[in-house]
Residue frames as qw, qx, qy, qz and C-alpha x, y, z in Angstrom:
[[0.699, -0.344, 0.564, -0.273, 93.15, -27.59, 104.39],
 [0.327, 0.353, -0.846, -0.231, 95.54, -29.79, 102.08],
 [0.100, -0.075, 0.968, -0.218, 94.76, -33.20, 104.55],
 [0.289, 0.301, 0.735, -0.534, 91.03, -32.84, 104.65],
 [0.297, 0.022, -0.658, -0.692, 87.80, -33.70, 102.34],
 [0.609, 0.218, 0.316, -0.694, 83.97, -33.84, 102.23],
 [0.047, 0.034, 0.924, 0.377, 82.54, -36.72, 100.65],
 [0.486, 0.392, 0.355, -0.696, 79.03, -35.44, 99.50],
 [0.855, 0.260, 0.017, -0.449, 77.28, -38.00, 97.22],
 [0.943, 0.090, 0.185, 0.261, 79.53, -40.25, 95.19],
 [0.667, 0.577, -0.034, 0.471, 82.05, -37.65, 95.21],
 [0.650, -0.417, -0.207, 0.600, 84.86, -36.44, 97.07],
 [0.015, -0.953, -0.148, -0.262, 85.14, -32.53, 97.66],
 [0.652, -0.321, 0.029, 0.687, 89.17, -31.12, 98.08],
 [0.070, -0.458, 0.202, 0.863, 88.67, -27.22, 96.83],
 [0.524, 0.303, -0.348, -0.716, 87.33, -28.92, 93.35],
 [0.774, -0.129, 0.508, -0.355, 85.51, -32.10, 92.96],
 [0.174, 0.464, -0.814, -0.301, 86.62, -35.37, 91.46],
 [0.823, -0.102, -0.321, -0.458, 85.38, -38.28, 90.55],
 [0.069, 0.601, -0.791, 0.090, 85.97, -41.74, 92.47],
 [0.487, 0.220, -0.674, -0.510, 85.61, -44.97, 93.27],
 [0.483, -0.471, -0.519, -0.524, 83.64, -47.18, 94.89],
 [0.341, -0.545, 0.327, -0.693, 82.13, -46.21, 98.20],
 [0.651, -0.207, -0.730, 0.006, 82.55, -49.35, 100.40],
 [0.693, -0.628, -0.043, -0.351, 80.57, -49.16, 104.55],
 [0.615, 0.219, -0.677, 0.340, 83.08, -50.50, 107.22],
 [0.700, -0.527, -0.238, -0.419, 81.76, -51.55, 110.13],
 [0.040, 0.493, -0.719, 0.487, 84.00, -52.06, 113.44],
 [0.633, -0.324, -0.699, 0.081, 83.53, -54.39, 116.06],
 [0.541, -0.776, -0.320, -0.059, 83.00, -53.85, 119.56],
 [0.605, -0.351, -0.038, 0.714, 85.20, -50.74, 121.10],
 [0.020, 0.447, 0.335, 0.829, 83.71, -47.91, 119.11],
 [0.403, -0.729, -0.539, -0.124, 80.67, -47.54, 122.03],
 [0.116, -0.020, -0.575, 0.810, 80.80, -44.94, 124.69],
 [0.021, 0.478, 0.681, -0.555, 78.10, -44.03, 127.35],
 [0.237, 0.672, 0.155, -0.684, 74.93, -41.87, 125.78],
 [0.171, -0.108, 0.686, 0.698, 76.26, -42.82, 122.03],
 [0.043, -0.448, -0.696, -0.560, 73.18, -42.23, 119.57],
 [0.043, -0.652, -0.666, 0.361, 70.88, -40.50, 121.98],
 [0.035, 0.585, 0.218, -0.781, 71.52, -37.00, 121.00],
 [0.045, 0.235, -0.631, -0.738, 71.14, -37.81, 117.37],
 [0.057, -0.243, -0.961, 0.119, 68.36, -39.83, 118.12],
 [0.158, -0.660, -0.452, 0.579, 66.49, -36.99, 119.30],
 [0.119, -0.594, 0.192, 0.772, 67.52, -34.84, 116.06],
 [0.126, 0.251, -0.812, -0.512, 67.80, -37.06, 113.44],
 [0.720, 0.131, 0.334, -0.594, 64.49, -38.25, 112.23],
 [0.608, 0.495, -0.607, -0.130, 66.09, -40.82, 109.77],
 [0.309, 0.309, -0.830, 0.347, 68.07, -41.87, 112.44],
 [0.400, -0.064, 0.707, -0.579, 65.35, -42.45, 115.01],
 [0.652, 0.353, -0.275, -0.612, 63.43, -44.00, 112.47],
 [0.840, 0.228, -0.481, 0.103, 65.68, -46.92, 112.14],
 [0.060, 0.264, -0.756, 0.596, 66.96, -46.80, 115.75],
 [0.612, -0.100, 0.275, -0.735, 63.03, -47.50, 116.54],
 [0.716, 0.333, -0.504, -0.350, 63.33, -50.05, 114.50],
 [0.494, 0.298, -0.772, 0.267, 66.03, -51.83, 115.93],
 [0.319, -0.158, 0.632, -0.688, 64.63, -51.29, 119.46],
 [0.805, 0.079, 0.070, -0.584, 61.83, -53.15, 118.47],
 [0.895, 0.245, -0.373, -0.021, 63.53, -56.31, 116.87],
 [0.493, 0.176, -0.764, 0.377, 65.58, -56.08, 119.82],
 [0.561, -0.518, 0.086, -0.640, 62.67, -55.86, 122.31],
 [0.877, -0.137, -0.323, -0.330, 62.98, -59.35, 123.23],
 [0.856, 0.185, -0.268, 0.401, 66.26, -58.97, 124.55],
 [0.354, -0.499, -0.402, 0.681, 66.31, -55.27, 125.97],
 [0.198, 0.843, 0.493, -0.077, 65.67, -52.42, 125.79],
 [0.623, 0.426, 0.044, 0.655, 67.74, -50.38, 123.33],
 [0.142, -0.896, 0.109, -0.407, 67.19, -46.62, 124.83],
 [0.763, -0.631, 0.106, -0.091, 68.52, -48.14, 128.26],
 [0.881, 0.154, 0.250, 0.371, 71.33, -50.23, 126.67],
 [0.371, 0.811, -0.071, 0.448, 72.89, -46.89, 125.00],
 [0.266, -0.843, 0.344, -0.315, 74.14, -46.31, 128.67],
 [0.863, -0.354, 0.342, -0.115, 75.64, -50.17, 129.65],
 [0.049, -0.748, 0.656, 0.094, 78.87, -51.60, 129.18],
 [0.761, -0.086, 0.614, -0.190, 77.87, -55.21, 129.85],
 [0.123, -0.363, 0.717, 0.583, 78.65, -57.27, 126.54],
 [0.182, 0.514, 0.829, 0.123, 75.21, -58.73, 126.31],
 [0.128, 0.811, 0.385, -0.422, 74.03, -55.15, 126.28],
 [0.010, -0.633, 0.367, 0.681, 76.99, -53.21, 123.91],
 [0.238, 0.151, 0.840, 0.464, 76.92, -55.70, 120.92],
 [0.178, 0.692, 0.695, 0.079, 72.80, -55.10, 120.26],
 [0.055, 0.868, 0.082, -0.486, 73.46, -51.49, 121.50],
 [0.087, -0.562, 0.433, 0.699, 76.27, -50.76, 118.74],
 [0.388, 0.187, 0.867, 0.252, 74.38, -52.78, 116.40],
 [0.177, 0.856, 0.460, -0.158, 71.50, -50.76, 116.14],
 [0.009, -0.861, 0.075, 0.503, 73.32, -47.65, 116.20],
 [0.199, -0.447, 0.634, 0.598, 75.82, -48.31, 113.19],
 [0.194, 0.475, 0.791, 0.334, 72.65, -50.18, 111.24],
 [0.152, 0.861, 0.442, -0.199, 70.91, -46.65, 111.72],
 [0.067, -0.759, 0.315, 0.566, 73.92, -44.09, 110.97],
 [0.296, -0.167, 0.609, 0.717, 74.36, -46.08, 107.46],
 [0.176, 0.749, 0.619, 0.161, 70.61, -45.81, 106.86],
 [0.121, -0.826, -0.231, 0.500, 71.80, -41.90, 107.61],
 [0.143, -0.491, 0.512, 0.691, 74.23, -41.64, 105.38],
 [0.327, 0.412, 0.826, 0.201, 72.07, -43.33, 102.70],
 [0.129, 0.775, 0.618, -0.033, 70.00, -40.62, 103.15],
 [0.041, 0.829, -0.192, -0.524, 72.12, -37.99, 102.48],
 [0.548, 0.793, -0.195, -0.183, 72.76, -39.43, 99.23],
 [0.117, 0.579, -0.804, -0.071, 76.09, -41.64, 100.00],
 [0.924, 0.100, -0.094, -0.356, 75.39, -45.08, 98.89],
 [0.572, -0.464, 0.676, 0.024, 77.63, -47.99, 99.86],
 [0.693, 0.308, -0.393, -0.519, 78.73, -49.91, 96.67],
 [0.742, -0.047, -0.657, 0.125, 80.09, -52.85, 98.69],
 [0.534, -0.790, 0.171, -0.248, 80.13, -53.68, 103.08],
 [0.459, 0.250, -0.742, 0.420, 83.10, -54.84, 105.17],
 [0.690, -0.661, -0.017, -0.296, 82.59, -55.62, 109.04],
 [0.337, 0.472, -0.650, 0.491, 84.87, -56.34, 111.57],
 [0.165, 0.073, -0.931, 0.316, 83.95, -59.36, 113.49],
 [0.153, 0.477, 0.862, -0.074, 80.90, -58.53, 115.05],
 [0.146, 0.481, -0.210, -0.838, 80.53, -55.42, 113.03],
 [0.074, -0.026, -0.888, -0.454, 79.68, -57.99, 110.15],
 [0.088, 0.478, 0.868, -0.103, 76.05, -58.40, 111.46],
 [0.183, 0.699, 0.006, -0.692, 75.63, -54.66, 110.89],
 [0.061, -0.288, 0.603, 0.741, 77.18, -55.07, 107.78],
 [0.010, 0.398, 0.853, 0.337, 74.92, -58.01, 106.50],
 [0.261, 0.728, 0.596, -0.217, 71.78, -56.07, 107.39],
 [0.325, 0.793, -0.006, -0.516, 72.51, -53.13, 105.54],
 [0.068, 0.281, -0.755, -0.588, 73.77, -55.19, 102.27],
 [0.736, 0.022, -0.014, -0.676, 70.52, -57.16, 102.67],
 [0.686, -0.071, -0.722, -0.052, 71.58, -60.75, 103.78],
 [0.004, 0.162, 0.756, -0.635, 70.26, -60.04, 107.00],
 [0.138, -0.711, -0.556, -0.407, 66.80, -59.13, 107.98],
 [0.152, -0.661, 0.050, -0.733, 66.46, -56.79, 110.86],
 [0.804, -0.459, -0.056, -0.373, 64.92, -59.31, 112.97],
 [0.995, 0.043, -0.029, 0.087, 67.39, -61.79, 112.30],
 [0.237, 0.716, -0.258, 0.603, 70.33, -59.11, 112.73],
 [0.495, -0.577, 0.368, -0.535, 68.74, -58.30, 116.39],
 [0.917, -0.277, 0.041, -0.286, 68.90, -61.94, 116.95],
 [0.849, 0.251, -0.307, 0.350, 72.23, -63.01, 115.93],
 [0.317, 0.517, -0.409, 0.682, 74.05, -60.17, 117.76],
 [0.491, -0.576, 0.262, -0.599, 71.42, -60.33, 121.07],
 [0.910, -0.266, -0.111, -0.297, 71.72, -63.80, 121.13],
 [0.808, 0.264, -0.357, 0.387, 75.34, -64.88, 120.63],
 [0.186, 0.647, -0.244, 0.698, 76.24, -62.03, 122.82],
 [0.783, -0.462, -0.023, -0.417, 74.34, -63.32, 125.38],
 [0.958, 0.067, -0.274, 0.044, 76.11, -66.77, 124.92],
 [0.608, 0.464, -0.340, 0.547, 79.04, -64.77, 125.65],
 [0.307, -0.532, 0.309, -0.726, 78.34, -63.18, 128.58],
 [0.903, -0.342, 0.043, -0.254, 77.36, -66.62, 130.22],
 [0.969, -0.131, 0.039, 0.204, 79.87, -68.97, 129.24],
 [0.633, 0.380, -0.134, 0.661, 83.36, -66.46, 128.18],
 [0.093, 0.894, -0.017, 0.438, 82.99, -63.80, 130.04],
 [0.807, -0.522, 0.256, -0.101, 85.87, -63.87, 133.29],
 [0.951, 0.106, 0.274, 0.097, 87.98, -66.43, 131.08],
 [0.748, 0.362, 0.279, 0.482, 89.65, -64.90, 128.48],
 [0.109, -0.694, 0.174, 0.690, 91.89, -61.37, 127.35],
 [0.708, 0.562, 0.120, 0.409, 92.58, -59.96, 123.97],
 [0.379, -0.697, 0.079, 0.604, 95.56, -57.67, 123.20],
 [0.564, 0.824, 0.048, -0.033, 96.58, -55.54, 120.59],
 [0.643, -0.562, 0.281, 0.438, 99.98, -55.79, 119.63],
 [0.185, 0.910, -0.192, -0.316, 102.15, -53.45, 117.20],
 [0.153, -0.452, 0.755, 0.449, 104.25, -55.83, 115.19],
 [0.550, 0.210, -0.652, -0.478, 103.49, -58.35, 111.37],
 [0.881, -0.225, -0.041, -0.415, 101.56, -61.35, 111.78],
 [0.804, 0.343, -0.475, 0.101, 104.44, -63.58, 111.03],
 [0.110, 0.494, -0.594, 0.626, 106.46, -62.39, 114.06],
 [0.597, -0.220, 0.278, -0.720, 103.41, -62.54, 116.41],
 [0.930, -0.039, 0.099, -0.352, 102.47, -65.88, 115.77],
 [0.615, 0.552, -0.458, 0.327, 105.78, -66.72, 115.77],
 [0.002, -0.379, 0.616, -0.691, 105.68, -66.00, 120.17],
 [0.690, -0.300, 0.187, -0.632, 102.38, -67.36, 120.60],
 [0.079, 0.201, -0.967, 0.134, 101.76, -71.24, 122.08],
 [0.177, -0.526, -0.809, -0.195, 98.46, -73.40, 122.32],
 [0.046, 0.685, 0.693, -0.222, 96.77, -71.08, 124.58],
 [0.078, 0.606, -0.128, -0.781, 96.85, -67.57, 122.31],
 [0.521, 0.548, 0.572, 0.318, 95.35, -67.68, 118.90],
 [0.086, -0.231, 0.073, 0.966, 95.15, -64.81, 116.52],
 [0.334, 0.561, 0.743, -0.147, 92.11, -63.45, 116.40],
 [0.406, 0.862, 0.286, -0.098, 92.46, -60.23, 113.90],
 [0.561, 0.129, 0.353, 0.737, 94.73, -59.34, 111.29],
 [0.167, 0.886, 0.285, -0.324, 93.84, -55.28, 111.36],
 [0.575, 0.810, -0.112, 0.007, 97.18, -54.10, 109.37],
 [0.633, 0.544, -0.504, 0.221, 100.73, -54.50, 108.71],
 [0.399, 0.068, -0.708, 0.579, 101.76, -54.37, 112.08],
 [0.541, -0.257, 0.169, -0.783, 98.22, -54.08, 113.66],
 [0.595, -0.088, -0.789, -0.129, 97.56, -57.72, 115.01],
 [0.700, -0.390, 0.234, -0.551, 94.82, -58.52, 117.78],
 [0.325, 0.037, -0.902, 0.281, 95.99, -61.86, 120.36],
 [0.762, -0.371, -0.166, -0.504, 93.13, -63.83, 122.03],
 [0.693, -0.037, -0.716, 0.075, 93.31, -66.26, 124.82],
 [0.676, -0.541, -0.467, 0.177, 94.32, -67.02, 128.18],
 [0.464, -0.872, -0.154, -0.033, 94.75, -64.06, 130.45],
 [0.706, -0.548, 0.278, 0.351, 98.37, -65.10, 132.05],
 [0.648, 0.165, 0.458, 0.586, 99.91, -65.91, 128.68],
 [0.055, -0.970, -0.212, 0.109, 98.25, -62.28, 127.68],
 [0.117, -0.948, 0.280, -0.101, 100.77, -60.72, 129.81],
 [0.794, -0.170, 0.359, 0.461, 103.42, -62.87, 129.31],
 [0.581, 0.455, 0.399, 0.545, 103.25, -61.68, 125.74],
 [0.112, 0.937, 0.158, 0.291, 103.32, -58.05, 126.65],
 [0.387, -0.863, 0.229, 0.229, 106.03, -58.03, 128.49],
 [0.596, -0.023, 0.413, 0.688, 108.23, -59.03, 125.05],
 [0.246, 0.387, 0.506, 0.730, 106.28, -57.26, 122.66],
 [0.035, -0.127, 0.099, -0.986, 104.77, -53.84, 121.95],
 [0.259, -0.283, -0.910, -0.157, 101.51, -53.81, 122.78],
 [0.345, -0.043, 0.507, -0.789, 98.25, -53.16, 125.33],
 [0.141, 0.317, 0.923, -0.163, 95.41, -55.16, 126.39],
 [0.232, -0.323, -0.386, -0.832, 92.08, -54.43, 125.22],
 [0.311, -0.163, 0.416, -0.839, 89.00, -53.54, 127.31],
 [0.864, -0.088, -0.143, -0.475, 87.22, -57.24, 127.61],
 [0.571, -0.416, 0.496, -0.504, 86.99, -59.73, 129.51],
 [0.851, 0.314, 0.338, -0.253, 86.56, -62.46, 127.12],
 [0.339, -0.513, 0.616, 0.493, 88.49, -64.28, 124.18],
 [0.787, 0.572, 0.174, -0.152, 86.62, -64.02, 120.85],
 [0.724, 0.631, -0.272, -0.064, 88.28, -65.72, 118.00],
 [0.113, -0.560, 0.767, -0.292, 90.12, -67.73, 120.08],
 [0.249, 0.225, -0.940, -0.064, 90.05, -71.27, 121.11],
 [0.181, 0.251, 0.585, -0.750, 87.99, -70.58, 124.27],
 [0.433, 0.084, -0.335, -0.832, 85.12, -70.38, 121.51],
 [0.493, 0.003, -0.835, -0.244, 84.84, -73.84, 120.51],
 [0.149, -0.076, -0.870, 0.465, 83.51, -74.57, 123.82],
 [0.327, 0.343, 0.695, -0.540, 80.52, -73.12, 123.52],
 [0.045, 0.122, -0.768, -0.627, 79.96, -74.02, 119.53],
 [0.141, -0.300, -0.899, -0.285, 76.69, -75.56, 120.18],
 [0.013, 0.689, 0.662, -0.295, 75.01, -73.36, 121.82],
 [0.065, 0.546, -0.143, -0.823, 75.38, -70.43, 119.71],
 [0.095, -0.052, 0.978, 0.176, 74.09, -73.02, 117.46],
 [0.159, -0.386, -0.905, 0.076, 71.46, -73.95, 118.80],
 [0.096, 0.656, 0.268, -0.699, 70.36, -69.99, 119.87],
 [0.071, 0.442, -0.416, -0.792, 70.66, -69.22, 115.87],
 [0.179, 0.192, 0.958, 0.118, 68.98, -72.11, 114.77],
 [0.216, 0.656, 0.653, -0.310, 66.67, -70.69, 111.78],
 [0.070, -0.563, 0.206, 0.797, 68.84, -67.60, 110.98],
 [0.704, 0.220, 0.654, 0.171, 67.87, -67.18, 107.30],
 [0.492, -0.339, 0.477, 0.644, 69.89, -65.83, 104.96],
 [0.576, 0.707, 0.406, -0.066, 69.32, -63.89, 101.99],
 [0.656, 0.507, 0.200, 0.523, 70.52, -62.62, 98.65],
 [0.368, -0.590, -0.244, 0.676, 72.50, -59.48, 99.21],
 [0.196, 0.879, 0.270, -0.341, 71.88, -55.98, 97.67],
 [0.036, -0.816, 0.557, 0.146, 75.06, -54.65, 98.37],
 [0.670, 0.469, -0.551, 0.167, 78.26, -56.76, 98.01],
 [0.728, -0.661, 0.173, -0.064, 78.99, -58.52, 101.71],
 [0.676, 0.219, -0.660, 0.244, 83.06, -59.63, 101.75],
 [0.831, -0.537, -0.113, -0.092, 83.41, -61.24, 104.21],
 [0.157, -0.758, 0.610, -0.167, 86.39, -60.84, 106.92],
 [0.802, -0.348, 0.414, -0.252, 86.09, -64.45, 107.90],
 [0.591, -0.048, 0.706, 0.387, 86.44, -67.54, 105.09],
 [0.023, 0.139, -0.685, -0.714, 84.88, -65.67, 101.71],
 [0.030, -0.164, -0.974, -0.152, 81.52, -66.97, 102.68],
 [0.186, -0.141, -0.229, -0.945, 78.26, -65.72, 101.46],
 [0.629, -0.548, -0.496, -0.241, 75.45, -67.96, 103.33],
 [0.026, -0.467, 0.488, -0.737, 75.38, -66.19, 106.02],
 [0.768, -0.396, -0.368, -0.343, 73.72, -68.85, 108.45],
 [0.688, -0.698, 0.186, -0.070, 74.28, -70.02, 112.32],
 [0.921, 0.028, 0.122, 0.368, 77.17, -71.45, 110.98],
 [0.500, 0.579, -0.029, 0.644, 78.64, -68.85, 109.34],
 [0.266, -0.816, 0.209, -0.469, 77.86, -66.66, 112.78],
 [0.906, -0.407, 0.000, 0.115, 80.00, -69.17, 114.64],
 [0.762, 0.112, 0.157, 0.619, 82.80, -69.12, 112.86],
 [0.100, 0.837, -0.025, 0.538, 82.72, -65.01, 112.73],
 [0.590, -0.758, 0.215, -0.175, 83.06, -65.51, 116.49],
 [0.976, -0.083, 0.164, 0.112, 85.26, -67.95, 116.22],
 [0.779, 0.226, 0.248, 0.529, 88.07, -67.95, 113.49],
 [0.412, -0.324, 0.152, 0.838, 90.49, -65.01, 112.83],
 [0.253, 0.906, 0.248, -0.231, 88.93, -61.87, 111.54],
 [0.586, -0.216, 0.324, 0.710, 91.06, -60.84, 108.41],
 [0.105, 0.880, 0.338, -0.317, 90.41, -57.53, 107.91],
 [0.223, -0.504, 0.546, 0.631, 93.77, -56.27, 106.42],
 [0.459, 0.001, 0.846, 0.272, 93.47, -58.60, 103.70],
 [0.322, 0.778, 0.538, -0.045, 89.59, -57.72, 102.74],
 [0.183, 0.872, 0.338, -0.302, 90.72, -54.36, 102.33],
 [0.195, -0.376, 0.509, 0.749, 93.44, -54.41, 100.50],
 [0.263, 0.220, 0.820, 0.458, 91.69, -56.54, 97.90],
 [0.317, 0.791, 0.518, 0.074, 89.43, -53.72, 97.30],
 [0.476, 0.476, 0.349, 0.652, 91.89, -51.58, 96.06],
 [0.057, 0.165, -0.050, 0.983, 91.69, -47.49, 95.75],
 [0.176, -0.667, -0.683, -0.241, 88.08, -47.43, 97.39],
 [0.057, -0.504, 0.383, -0.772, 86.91, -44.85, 99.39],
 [0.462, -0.213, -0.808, 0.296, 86.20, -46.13, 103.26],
 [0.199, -0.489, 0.086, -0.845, 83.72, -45.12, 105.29],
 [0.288, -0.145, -0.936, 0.144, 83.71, -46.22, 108.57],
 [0.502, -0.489, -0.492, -0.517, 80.11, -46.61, 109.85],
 [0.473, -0.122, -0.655, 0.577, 80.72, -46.24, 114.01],
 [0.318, -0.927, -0.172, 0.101, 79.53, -43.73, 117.23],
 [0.281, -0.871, 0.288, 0.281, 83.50, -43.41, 117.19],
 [0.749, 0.548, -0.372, -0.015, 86.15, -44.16, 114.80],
 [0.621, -0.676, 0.384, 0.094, 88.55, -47.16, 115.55],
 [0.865, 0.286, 0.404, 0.080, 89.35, -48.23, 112.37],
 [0.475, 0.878, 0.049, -0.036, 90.41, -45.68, 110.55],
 [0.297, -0.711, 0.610, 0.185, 94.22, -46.00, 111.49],
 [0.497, -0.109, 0.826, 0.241, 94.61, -49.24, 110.10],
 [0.522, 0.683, 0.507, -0.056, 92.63, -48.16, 107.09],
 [0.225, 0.963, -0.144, -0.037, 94.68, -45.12, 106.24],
 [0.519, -0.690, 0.485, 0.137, 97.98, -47.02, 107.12]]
């Protein structure tokens, strides 16, 4: 099986093993979830239920996580995939594969920070139960994103005040945020398909509800990280209510992060892989 390889500790396994280099977590954003995700592993994996118990707890205040594994709602997926992708790297940990640096994608990043250690746990469950919330009141209804199959330059080359770009995934992998109509204007030049939400993160449509997401975060406190955290956003390492605005907010530039790390090896941390195209591309 020329194409295919086991990565068992800090080393990749193709017939004979080799050394390589470093082993960097990559967290997705929301679109990895389906119905039931973690339960059966939950149930198996005493690691994993360990640190899925966990998270249920720090996200008691908000729902209940077991319940949440089965709901679509955006106030409900965010916390759910949160948990689950903060337990599966505590899994992989435990088999011995150690993360020398994290990436996230958008709100994938709050996963990230907790398992580099500039989150706490608590303060994890809170950023992603609360903001998500925020969203579900005041965006949801409003807004589309779309994926669309051409360079950034082009793309933002078609768009007009109400479309922003909200993610640079790879060469010709760019995510469009905004108003609905304009949406599908744009899809009917370029290649393309909507994604499955309702809502326009990293889009203008943000700013509007800047202070409260604010004002729900108010406290977050940051800490030194373990791991290495780059950030997708601006480069910035205080990870405070500010900085979790502007994740929502401003243009997730994922491409970018990952070039600049070079020959690494990626593992993305998900229930499902969506990354991995634009990772291997």
């Amino acid at each position: 099986m020329a194409h295919r390889a086991v990565l068992l500790g800090g080393r990749v396994v193709e017939g004979v093993a080799r050394p390589v280099g470093q082993v960097v977590f990559v967290f997705p954003g929301q679109g990895s979830q389906w119905a039931g995700m973690g339960l059966e592993l939950w149930e198996s994996s005493p690691v994993f239920a360990g640190w899925m118990d966990r998270c249920a707890n720090a996200l008691r205040p908000w729902l209940e996580l077991r319940d949440a594994l089965h709901d679509e709602r955006v106030e409900v997926v965010q916390p759910a995939l949160w948990a689950v992708m903060v337990s599966l790297a505590e899994l992989w940990r435990s088999f011995g594969v150690q993360p020398d640096a994290v990436v996230g994608h958008s709100q994938g990043e709050i996963a990230a920070a907790v398992v580099a250690g500039a989150l706490s746990l608590e303060d994890g469950a809170r950023v992603v139960a609360s903001r998500s919330r925020v969203i579900a009141d005041r965006l949801s209804g409003l807004g589309a994103m779309a994926m669309v199959s051409l360079p950034e330059e082009r793309v933002r080359g078609l768009l007009d005040e109400r479309l922003s770009v909200a993610a640079l995934n790879g060469p010709t992998s760019v995510v469009v945020s905004g108003d609905p109509e304009a949406i599908d204007e744009l899809l009917e030049k370029v290649p393309g398909k909507r994604i499955a939400v309702d809502y326009a993160s990293h889009s203008a449509q943000v700013e509007s509800v800047r202070d409260e997401v604010l004002e729900a975060l108010d406290g977050i406190t940051p800490r030194e990280p373990g791991i290495p955290f780059h950030s997708t956003v601006d480069g910035a390492t205080t990870l405070d209510a500010e900085y979790w605005y502007r994740n929502l907010r401003q243009t997730v530039r994922f491409a970018p992060v990952v070039e600049s790390l070079g020959e690494a090896v990626f593992v993305e941390v998900s229930p499902h892989p969506v990354l991995v195209p634009d990772l291997t591309a």
